[in-house]
C-alpha positions as CSV (number, residue, x, y, z in Angstrom):
1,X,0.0,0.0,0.0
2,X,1.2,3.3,-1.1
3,X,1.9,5.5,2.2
4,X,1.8,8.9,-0.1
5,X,3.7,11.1,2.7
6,X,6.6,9.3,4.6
7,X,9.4,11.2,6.8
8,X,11.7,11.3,3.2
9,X,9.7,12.5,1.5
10,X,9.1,15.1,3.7
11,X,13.2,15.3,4.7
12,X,13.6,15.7,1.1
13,X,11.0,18.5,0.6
14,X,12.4,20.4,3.2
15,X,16.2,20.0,2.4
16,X,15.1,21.6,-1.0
17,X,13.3,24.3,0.0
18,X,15.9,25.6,1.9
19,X,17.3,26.8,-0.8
20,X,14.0,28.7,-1.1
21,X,14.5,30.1,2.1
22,X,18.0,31.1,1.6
23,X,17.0,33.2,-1.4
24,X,14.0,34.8,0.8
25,X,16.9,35.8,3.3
26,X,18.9,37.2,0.2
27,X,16.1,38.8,-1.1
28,X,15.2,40.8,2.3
29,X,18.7,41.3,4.1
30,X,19.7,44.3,2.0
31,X,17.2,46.7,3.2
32,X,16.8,47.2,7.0
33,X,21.3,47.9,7.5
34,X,20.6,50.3,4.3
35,X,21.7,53.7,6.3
36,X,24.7,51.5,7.9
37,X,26.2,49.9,5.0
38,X,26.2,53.2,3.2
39,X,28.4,54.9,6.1
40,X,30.9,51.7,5.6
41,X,31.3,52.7,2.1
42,X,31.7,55.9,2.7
43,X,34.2,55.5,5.0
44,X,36.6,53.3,2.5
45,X,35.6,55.6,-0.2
46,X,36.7,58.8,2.1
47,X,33.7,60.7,1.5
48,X,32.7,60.2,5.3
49,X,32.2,63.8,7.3
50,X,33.5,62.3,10.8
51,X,33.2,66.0,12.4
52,X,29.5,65.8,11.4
53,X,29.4,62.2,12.9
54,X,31.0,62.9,16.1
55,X,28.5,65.8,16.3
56,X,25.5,63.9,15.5
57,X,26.7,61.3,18.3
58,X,28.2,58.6,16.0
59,X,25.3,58.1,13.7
60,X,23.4,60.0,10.9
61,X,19.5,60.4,11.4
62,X,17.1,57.5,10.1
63,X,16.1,59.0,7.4
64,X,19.0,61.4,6.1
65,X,19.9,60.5,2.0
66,X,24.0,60.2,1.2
67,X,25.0,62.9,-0.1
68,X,27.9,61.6,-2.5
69,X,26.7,60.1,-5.8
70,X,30.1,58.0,-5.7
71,X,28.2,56.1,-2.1
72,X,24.6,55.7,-4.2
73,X,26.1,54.3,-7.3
74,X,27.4,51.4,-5.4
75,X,25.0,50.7,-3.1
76,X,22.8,50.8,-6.3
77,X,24.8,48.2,-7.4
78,X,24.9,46.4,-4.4
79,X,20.9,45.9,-4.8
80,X,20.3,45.7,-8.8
81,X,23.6,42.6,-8.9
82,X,21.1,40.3,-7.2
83,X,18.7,40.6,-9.8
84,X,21.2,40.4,-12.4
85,X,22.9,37.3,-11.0
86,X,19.3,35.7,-10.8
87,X,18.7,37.1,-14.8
88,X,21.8,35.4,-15.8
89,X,21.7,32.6,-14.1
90,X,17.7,31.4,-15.0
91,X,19.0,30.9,-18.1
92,X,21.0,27.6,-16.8
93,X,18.6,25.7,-14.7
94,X,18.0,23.7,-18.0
95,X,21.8,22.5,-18.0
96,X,22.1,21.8,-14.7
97,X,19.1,20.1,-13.7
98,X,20.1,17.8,-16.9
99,X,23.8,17.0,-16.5
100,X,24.2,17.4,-12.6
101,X,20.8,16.0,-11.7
102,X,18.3,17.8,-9.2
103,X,20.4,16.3,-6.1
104,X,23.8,17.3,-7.6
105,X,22.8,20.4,-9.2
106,X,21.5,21.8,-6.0
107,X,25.0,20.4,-4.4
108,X,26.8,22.2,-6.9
109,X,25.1,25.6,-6.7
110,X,25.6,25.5,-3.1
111,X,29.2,26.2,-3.5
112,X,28.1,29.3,-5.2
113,X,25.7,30.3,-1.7
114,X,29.2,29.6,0.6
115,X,31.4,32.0,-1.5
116,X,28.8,35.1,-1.8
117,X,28.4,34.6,2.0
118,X,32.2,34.5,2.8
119,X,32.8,37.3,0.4
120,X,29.9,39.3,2.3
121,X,30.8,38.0,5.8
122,X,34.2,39.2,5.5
123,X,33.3,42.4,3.6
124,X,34.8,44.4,6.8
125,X,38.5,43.4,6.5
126,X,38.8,43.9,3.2
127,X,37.1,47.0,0.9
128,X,33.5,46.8,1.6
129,X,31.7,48.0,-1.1
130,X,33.3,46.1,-3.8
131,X,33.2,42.5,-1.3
132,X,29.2,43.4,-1.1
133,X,28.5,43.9,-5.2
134,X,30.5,40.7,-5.6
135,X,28.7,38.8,-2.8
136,X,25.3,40.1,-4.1
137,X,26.4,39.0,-7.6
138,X,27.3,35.4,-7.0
139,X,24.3,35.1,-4.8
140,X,22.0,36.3,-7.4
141,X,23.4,33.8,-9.3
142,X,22.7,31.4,-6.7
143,X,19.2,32.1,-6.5
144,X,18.4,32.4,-10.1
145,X,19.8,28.3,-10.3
146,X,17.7,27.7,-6.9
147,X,14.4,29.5,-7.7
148,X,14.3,26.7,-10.9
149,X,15.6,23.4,-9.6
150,X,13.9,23.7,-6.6
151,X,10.2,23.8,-7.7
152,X,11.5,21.5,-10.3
153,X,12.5,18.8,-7.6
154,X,9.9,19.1,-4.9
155,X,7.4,18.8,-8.2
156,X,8.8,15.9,-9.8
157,X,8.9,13.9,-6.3
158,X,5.5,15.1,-4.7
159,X,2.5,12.7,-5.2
160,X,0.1,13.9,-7.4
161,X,-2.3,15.0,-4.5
162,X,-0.1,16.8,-2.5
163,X,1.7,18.3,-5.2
164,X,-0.1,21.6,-5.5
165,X,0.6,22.1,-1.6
166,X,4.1,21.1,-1.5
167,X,4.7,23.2,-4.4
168,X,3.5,26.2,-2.6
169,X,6.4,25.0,0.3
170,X,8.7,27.3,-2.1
171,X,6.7,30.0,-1.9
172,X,6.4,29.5,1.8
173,X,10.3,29.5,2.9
174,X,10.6,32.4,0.2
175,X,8.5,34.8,2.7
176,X,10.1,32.8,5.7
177,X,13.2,34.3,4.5
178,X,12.3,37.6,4.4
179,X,11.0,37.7,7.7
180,X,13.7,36.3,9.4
181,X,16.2,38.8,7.9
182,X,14.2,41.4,8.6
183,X,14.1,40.4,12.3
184,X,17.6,40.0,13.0
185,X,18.4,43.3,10.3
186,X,16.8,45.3,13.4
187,X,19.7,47.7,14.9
188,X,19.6,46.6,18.1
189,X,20.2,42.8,17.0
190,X,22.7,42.8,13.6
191,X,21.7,45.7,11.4
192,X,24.2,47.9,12.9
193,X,28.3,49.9,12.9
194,X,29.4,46.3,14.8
195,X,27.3,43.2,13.0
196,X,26.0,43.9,9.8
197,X,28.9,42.3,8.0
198,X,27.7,39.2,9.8
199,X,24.1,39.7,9.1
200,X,24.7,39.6,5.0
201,X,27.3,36.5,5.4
202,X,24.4,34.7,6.9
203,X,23.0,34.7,3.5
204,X,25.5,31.3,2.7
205,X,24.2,29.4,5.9
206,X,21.5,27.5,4.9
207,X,23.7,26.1,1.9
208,X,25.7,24.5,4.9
209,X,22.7,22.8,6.3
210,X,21.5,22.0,3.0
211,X,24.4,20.2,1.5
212,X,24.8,17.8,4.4
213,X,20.7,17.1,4.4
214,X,21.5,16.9,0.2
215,X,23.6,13.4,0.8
216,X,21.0,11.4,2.2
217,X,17.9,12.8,0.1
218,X,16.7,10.4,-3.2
219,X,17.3,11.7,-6.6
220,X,13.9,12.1,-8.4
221,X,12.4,8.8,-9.8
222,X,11.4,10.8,-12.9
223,X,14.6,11.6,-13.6
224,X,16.8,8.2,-13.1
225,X,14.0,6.9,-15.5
226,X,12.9,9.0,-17.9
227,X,16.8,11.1,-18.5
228,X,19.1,8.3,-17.7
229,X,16.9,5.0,-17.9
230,X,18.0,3.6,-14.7
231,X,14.8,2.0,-13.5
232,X,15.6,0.0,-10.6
233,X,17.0,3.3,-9.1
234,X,13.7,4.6,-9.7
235,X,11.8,2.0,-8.3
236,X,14.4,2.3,-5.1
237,X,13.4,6.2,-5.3
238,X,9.8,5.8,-5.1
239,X,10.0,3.5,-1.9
240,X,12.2,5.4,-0.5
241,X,9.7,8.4,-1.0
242,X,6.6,6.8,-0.7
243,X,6.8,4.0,1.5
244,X,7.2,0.0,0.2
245,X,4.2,0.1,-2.0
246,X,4.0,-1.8,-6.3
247,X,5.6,0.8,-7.9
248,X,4.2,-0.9,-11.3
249,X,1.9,2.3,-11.3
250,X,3.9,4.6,-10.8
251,X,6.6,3.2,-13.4
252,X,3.7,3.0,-15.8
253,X,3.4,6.9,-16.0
254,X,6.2,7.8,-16.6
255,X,7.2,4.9,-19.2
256,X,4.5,6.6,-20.9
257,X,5.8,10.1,-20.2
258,X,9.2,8.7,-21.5
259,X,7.4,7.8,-24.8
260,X,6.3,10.7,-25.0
261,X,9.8,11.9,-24.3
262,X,11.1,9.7,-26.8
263,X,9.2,11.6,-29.7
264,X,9.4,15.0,-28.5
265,X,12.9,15.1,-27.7
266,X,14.9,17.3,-25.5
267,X,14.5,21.1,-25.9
268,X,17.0,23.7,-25.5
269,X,15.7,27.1,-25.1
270,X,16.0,28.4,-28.2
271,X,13.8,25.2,-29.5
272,X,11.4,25.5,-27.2
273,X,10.6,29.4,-28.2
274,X,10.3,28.0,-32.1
275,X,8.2,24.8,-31.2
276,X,4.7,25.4,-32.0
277,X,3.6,22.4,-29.8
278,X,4.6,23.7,-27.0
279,X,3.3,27.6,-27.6
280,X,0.4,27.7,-25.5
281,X,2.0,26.5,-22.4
282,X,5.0,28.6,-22.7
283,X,2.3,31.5,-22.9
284,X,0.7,30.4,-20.0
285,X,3.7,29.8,-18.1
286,X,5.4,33.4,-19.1
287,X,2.2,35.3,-18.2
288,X,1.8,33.7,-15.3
289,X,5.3,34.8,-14.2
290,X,4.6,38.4,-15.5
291,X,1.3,38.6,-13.3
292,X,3.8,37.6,-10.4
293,X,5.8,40.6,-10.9
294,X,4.0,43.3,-12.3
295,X,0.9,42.8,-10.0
296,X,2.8,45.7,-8.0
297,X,4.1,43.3,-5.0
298,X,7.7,44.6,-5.3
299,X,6.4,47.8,-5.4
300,X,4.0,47.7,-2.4
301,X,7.2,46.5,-0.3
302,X,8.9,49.8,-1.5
303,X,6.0,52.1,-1.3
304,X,4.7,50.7,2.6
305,X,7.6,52.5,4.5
306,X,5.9,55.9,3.7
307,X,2.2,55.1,3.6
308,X,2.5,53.7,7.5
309,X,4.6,56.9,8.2
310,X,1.6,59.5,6.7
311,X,-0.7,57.4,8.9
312,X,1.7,58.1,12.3
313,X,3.4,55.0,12.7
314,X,6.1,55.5,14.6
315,X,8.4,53.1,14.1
316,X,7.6,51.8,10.3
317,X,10.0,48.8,10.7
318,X,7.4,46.9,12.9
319,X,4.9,47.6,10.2
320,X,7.0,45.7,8.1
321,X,7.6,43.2,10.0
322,X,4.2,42.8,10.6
323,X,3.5,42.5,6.8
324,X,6.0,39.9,6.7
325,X,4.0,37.7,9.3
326,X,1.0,38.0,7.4
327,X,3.2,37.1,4.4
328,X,3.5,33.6,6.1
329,X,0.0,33.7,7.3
330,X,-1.3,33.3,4.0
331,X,1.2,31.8,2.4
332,X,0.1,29.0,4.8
333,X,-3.7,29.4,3.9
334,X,-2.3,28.9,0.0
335,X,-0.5,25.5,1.1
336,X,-3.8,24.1,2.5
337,X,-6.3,25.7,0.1
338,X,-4.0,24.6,-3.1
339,X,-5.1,20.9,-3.8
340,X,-8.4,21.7,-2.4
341,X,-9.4,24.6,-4.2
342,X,-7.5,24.2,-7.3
343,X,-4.8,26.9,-9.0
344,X,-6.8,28.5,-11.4
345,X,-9.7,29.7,-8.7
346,X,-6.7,30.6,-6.3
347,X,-5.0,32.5,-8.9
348,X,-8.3,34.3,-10.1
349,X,-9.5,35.3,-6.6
350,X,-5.5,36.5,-6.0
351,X,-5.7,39.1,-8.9
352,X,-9.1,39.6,-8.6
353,X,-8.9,40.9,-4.6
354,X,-5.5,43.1,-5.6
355,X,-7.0,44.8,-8.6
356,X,-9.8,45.7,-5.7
357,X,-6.9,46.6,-2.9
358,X,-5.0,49.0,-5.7
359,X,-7.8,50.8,-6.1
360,X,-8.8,51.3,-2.7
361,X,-5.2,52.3,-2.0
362,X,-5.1,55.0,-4.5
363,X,-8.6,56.1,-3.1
364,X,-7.0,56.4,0.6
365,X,-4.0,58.3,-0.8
366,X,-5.5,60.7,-3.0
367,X,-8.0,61.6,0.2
368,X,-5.3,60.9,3.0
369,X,-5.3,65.2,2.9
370,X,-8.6,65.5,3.4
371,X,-9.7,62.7,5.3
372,X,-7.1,61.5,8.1
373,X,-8.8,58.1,8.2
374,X,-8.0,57.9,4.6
375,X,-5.0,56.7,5.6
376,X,-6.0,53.6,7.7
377,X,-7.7,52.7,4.3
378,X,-4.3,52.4,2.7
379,X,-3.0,50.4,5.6
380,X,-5.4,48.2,5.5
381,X,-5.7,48.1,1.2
382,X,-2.1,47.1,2.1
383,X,-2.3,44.3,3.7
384,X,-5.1,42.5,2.2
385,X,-3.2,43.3,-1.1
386,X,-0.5,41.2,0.6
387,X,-2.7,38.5,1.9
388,X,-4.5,38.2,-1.8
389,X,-0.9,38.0,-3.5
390,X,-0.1,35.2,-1.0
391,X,-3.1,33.2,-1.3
392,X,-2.7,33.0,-5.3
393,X,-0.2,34.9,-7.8
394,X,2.9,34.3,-5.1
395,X,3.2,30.7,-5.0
396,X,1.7,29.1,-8.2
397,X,3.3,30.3,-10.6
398,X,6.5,28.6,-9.7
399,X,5.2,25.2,-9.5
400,X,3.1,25.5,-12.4
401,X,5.6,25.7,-15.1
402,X,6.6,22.2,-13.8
403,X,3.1,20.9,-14.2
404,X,2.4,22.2,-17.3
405,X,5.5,20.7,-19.2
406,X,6.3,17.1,-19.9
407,X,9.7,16.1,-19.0
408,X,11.3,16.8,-21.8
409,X,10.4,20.4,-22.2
410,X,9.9,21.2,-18.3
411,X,14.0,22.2,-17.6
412,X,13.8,24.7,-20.4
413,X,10.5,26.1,-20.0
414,X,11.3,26.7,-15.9
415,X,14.8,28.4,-17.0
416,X,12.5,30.8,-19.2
417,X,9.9,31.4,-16.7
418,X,12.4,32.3,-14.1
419,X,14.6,34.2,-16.9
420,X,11.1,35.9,-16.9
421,X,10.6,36.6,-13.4
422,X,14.2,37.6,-12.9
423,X,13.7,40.5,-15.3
424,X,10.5,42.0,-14.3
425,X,11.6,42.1,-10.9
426,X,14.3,43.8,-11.7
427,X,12.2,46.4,-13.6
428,X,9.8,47.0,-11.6
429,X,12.6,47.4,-8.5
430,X,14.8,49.7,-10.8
431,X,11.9,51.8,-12.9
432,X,8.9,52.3,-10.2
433,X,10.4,55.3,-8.0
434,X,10.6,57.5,-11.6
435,X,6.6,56.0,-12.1
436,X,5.6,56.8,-8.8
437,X,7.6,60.6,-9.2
438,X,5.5,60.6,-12.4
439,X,2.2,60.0,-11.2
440,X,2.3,60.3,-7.5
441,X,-0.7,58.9,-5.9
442,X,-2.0,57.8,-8.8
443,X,0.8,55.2,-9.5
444,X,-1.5,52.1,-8.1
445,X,-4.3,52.4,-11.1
446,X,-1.3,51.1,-13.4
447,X,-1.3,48.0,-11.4
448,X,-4.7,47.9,-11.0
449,X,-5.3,48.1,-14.6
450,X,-2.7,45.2,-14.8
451,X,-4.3,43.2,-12.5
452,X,-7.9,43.3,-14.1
453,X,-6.3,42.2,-17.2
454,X,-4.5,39.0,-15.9
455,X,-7.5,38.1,-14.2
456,X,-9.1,38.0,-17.5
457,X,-6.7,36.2,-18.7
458,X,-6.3,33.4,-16.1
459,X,-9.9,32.7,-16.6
460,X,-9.8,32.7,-20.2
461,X,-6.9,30.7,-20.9
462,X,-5.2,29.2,-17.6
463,X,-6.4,25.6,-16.9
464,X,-7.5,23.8,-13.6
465,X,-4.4,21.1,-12.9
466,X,-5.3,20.0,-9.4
467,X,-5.3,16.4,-9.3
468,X,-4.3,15.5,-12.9
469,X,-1.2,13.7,-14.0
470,X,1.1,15.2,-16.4
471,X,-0.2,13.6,-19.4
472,X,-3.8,14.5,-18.4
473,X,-2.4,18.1,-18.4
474,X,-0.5,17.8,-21.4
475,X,-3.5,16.9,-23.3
476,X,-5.8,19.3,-22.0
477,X,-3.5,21.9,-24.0
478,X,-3.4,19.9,-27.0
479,X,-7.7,19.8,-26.6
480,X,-7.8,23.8,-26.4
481,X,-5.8,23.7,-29.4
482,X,-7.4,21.5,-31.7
483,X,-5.1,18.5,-31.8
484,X,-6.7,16.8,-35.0
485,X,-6.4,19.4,-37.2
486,X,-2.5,20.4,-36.5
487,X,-1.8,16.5,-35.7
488,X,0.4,15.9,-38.9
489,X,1.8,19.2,-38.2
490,X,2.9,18.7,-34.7
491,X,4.3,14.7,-35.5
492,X,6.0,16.4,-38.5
493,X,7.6,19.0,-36.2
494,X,8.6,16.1,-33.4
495,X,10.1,14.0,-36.0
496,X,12.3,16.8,-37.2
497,X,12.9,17.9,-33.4
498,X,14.2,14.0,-33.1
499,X,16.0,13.8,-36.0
500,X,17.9,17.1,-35.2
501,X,19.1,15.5,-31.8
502,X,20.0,12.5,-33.2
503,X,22.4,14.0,-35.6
């Protein structure tokens, strides 16, 4: 009998999605020791006033800008690497996840994780600005490779009705993450003069943890049987994941996926954007992905600080913090409403309740002047636009992309849809302070608009795959797009595909 959920299986899930949480920690660490790190560079740059220091008691006010462009060009830098790293990076899941393996491959970026953290951790004895860029590179890097082998894993290993849940586990450490670096980035714990070199070298820890946990963790029974044909090793996978069941079942899937396999052949990148097979899950996947980013998260994270400031919060740290907590809250609420409730209703009611929260926040801050309580209305539009991101458009579209694709496609399409994700965060981070300068409080009806639209879009042309198998999802695609017309088409197109890796 098939136990389903068994203590590797959950070992393994967890092992993986600490690389999750590493990047979360990545992600958040930069921005609480902002004011600190900036007087370390300017100190080793010699641009520091020290009379004005002394004066002002060691320490420049909370809020005070830097004054010499030299000091804001690299700590611009110091923030945009990681993104770049993760742009870059994306782009290699597909090779790594192939040649390594998911086990190896997330061995092997680990290495990666330990050297940005060093580098980082000992950013202090050395010249600090230039060991922080390099540090945020390399772990950009790091989490552009994680961010696609780890849905990749925990997918091809969870049972088919947990899948959607343990998918969502990325999502989950992500915001766990970001909340713990927040914590320990307050001044009176590591964001400050003394610790804060140690705070961003913490960044490499989990990699530690992770690589020993790595070593007793199963390699994924799709791969061993459908990549390198080692089916006994697959069949010793499976028990190991799901208890000592028949694996006959099991094996039968994915001989059938490997058939499948067989005539599709492997797809690069560049492949996979010509195929025309494959075009309408690409499309889904990418747009999913572009709904992640340009729903206006990122920018809500930069935009809170000075909404809970207009509405007297005195110490706008703990507002974030707070906003992380509810981050987990209903990240949490996603991982048990996933298999239940299905991704495409989650999804919807996600965009659909942010569209409503953008515009209620540009109501409270066009009337916050007028009407002091207008401000408690952005507050509040704040974090239920959270909460709604959380529940939907945060966690599925990572796992998605895994569902979505057969195996011979799925390493390609997650190192686009991460490529993707990669580079609208990035614009969105680098391009919405000259938006919001542009159309002040009205800056939220962009993303409102935006959100309407991908609503429409997930009910139009996203599909429901709780509960189905890959096949069963790979054909619901090939249904939508009339598969007996284009039939001799598409098998002309595989053949050629097959042919061409052959050669």
């Amino acid at each position: 009998m098939e136990k389903q959920l068994t203590g590797t299986l959950a070992l393994a899930v967890f092992t993986a999605a600490l690389g999750s949480l590493q990047m979360g920690y990545s992600l958040g660490v930069i921005n609480a020791p902002q004011k600190v790190i900036e007087r370390h560079y300017a100190r080793s740059l010699g641009v520091y006033n020290e009379e004005l220091a002394r004066r002002e008691g060691g320490n420049t006010t909370e809020h005070e800008e830097p004054t010499d462009a030299t000091v804001v060009m690299y700590w611009s830098l110091s923030v945009a690497t990681f993104s770049i790293g993760g742009m870059v990076s994306s782009f290699l899941v597909s090779f790594v996840s192939d040649i390594r393996g998911r086990i190896k491959g997330m061995l092997f970026i680990n290495v990666l994780a330990i050297t940005a953290g060093l580098l980082m951790g000992l950013a202090k004895m050395g010249t600090p600005y230039l060991m922080v860029i390099a540090g945020r590179a390399i772990m950009g890097l790091y989490s552009g490779l994680s961010s696609g082998l780890v849905p990749l894993y925990i997918g091809e290993i969870s049972p088919v009705k947990y899948r959607g849940a343990m998918g969502a586990l990325h999502q989950l450490a992500i915001v766990i993450g970001i909340l713990i670096s927040q914590v320990i980035g307050l001044d009176f714990l590591l964001g400050n003069d003394d610790m804060w070199h140690v705070l961003l070298g913490l960044s490499g820890a989990p990699a530690i943890l992770q690589s020993l946990l790595l070593l007793v963790c199963p390699e994924s029974p799709r791969y061993l049987y459908i990549k390198l044909g080692k089916v006994e090793e697959a069949c010793k996978s499976l028990k190991r994941l799901k208890g000592d069941y028949d694996t006959s079942k099991d094996i039968a899937e994915m001989q059938a996926e490997k058939e499948e396999v067989m005539n599709e052949a492997q797809m690069s990148i560049l492949r996979l954007l010509r195929s025309s097979v494959y075009r309408q899950q690409l499309f889904v996947a990418l747009m999913m992905h572009l709904s992640q980013q340009f729903s206006g998260i990122n920018a809500i994270f930069y935009y809170s600080t000075s909404i809970f400031q207009t509405a007297g919060v005195g110490q706008p740290v703990y507002a974030t913090i707070g906003m992380g907590v509810i981050n987990i809250i209903f990240t949490l609420v996603s991982v048990m409403l996933v298999d239940r409730a299905g991704r495409r209703t989650l999804t919807m009611v996600g965009l659909g309740g942010m569209c409503c929260c953008a515009v209620a926040m540009t109501v409270g801050m066009v009337f916050q002047d007028v009407y002091s309580w207008m401000s408690y209305l952005s507050m509040a539009a704040i974090f239920l636009f959270v909460s709604f991101f959380e529940i939907g458009p945060g966690p599925i579209p990572w796992f998605i992309v895994a569902e979505i694709f057969s195996q011979g496609p799925r390493p390609a399409a997650i190192a686009l849809a991460g490529c993707c994700n990669w580079t609208c965060n990035f614009i969105v981070g680098m391009f919405f302070p000259y938006l919001e300068g542009l159309c002040g409080n009205y800056v939220f009806v962009i993303f409102a608009v935006l959100l309407f639209g991908f609503t429409v879009f997930t009910y139009m042309r996203v599909p429901e795959t709780k509960g189905k198998t890959f096949e069963e999802i790979t054909a619901v695609f090939h249904h939508k797009r009339g598969a007996p017309p284009s039939k001799p088409q598409e098998e002309a197109e595989m053949v050629q595909l097959k042919s061409s890796t052959e050669a």
